[in-house]
N, C-alpha and C positions, 0 to 999 in steps of 0.2 A: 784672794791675796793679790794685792800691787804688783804685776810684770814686773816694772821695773825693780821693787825690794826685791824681786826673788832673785833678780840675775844678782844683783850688787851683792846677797846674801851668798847665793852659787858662785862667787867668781872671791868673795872673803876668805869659803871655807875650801874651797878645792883650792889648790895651788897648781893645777894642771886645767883651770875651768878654759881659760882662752884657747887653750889647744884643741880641747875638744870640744869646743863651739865651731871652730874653724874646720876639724873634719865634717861633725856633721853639715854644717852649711855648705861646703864645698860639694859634698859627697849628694848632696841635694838638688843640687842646684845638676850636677851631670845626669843623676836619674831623668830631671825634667827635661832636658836636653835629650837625652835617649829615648824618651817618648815619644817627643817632637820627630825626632828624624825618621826614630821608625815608624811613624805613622800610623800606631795603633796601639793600647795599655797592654798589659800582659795578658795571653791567654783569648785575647779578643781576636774573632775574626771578621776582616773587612777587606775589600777591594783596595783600599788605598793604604795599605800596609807595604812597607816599603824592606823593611828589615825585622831580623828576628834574634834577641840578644840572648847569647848561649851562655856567656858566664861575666865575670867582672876580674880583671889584671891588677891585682896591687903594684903602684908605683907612687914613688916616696916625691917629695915636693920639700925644699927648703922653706920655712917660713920665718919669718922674725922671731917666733917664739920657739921653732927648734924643728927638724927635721921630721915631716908625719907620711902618713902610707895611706892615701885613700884608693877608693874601690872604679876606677875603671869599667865602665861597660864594653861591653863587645861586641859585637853585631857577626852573624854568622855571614851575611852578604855584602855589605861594605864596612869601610874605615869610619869608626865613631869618630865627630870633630865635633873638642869643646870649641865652643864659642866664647860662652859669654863671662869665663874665668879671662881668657886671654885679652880681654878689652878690659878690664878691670887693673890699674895700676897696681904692682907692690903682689900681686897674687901669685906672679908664676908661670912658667909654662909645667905640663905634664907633659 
């Protein structure tokens, strides 16, 4: 199937498709960030493991298409910083 037909086809038939395209992609985009930081995938052990994420903080974010709650990581040794949401116009802070 055409990528493109499916999204046009998923975004016809859902009337909530942009919103939750937006969580997932957001909620995506902090996993990889959280990987980065901590310095190691889950469950993996290495030397240069930095942090270790105990759980994920629901917190809500206005968006053009309406107020969403995505999944926050947590690091048990320091403070998770997104990055690359906050350099993106029109996205928001968490």
């Amino acid at each position: 199937m055409d990528p493109l037909a499916f999204i046009e086809d998923y975004f016809s038939v859902h009337e909530n498709g942009m919103k939750t395209l937006t969580i997932w992609l957001r909620n995506q985009v902090m996993l990889q960030e959280a990987l980065e930081q901590a310095g190691a995938t889950p469950y993996e052990r290495t030397n240069t493991r930095k942090a270790y994420r105990n759980r994920y903080k629901n917190r809500s974010l206005k968006t053009r298409y309406s107020e969403i709650i995505l999944k926050k990581p947590q690091f048990l040794e320091l403070p998770f910083e997104i990055q690359s949401l906050d350099a993106m116009p029109g996205w928001g802070r968490l």
